[in-house]
N, C-alpha and C positions, 0 to 999 in steps of 0.2 A: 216769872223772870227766867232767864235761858241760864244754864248752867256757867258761870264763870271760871274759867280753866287756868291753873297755872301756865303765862306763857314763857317760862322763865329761860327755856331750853331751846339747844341749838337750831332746829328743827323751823321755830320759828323766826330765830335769826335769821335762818338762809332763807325762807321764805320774805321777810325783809327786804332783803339785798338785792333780790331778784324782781321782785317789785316793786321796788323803788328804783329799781334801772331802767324796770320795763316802762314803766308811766310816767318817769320824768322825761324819758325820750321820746313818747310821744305828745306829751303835752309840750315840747321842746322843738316838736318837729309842724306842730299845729297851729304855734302861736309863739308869739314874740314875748317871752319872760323876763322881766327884771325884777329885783330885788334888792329892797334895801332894808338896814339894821339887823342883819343875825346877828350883831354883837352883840346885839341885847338878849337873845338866849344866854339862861344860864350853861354853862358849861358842865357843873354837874348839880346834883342837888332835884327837888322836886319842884315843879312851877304847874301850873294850870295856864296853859296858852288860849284863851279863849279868840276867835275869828268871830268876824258877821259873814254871813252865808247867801252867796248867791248864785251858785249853781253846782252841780254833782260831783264835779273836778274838785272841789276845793278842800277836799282830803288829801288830793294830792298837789295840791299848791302851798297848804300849810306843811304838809315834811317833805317833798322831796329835794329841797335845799338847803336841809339840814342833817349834819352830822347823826346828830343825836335823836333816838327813836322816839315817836307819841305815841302813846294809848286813846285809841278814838271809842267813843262810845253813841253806835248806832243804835237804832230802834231795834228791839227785840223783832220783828214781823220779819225783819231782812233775813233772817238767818233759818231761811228754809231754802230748797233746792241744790241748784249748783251755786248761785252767787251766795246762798248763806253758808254753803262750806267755803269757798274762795275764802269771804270775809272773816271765816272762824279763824283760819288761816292763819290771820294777819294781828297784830296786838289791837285787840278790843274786846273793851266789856258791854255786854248786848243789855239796854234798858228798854221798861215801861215808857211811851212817853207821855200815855194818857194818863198813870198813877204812878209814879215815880216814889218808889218801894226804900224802905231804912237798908234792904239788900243791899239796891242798885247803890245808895252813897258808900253804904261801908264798901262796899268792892272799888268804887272809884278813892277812894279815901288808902284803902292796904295801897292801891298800887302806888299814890303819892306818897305815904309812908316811907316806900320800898324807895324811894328815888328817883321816879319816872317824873317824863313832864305829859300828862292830861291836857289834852286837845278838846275842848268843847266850844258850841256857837249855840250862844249864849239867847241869839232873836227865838229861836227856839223851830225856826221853819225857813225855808231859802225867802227870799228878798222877791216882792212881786215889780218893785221900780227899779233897783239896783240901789236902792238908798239902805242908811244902816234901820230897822224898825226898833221899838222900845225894846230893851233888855229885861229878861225876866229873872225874877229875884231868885234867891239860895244858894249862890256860890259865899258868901260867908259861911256858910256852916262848914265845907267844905273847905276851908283859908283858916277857921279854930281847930279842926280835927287836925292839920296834915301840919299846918305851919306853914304852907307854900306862898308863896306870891303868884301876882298874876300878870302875864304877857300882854297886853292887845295887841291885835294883828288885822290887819286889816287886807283885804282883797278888794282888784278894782279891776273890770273889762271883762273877766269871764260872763257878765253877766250880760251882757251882747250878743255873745257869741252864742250862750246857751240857759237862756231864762229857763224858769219854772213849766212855762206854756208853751217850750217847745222840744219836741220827742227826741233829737240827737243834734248835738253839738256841730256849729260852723267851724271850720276853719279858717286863719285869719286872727286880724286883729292884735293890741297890744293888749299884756295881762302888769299888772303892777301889783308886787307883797311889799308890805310893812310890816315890819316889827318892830313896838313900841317898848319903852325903857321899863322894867319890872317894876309891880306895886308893891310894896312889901304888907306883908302879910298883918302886922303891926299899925299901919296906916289904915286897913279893911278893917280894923277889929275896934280901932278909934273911933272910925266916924260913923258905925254900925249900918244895917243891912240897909234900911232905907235913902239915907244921904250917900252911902258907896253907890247903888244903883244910879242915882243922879247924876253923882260925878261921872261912871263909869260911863254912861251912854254921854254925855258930853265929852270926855276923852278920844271914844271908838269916832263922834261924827267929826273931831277934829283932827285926827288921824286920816280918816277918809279922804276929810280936802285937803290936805297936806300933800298924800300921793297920789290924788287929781291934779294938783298944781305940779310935779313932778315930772309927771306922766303928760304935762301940758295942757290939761282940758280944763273947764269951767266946774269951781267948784259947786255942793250940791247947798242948798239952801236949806239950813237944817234952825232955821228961828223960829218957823211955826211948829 
């Protein structure tokens, strides 16, 4: 696993600021953005905001309309060249995704400790139809170690504009975010890992058509 860096200092703050200006302006200038529920962000405290994933933008769909900073955790492979220093940059802890190491949690786990809110998607790979795929289990471990609750969020349209199978993004089109009402941590720890997964992927597909119906398009058909 890549060395996990205190990003505690100013250094990466302003790197932040500057890139959260730069990419909300242009995904701002590229596509028609609305959003709804940041109220359901906690304001302060640790959360784990988990999104389903459907195209390469959606790190910066998930923060750049929000106040308060995320900690993203990319694949360790990214973090060579120019874009693995860019990314070191930026608040992230670099994981295994093939062997997902007791490292990689304890560092996702201090930073929750510490306050932050953890950005994870959760499908485990971007979206080949734009629907939400099965969620993969282990975020309770992560929900007993930290205390945090968890966000769902949901993203809708970038995945038109720029699927999996295709090399650079359209411009165009509307984009729709949701943010869904926080689980409490206490509620995850109740109905333990396998029944949370269940509920959880029924939550994320009925969030989805929620803001499908929003956004005015035909919900997705999520009974099979």
């Amino acid at each position: 696993m890549a060395e996990v860096k205190n990003k505690e200092g100013l250094k990466y703050r302003i790197w932040h600021k500057i890139g959260r200006f730069i990419s909300v302006g242009l995904v701002w200038l590229m596509h028609r953005v609305k959003v709804y529920g940041k109220e359901n962000i906690p304001q302060k405290g640790a959360a784990l905001l988990l999104s389903n994933h459907q195209s390469f933008y959606d790190p910066i769909l998930c923060q750049g309309w929000l106040k308060r900073l995320l900690y993203f955790v990319p694949r360790e492979t990214l973090f060579v060249g120019f874009w693995g220093w860019l990314i070191d940059h930026f608040y992230t802890i670099p994981i295994n995704q093939e062997q997902v190491s007791l490292k990689s949690m304890k560092a996702i786990i201090d930073v929750l400790k510490r306050g932050h809110i953890v950005c994870l998607y959760p499908e485990g790979a971007r979206t080949f139809d734009g629907k939400i795929d099965e969620i993969k289990p282990g975020f309770s471990l992560l929900v007993r170690r930290s205390g945090a609750p968890i966000v769902p969020m949901v993203i809708d349209g970038i995945f038109e504009r720029w699927p999996r199978t295709q090399k650079y993004p359209k411009p165009g089109g509307r984009v729709g975010i949701l943010y869904g009402k926080p689980i409490p941590a206490e509620r995850i720890k109740e109905l333990g890992e396998e029944a949370f997964i269940k509920e959880f992927n029924e939550t994320m597909q009925a969030l989805h058509n929620d803001l499908r119906e929003k956004m005015e398009k035909k919900p997705f058909d999520y009974t099979s």
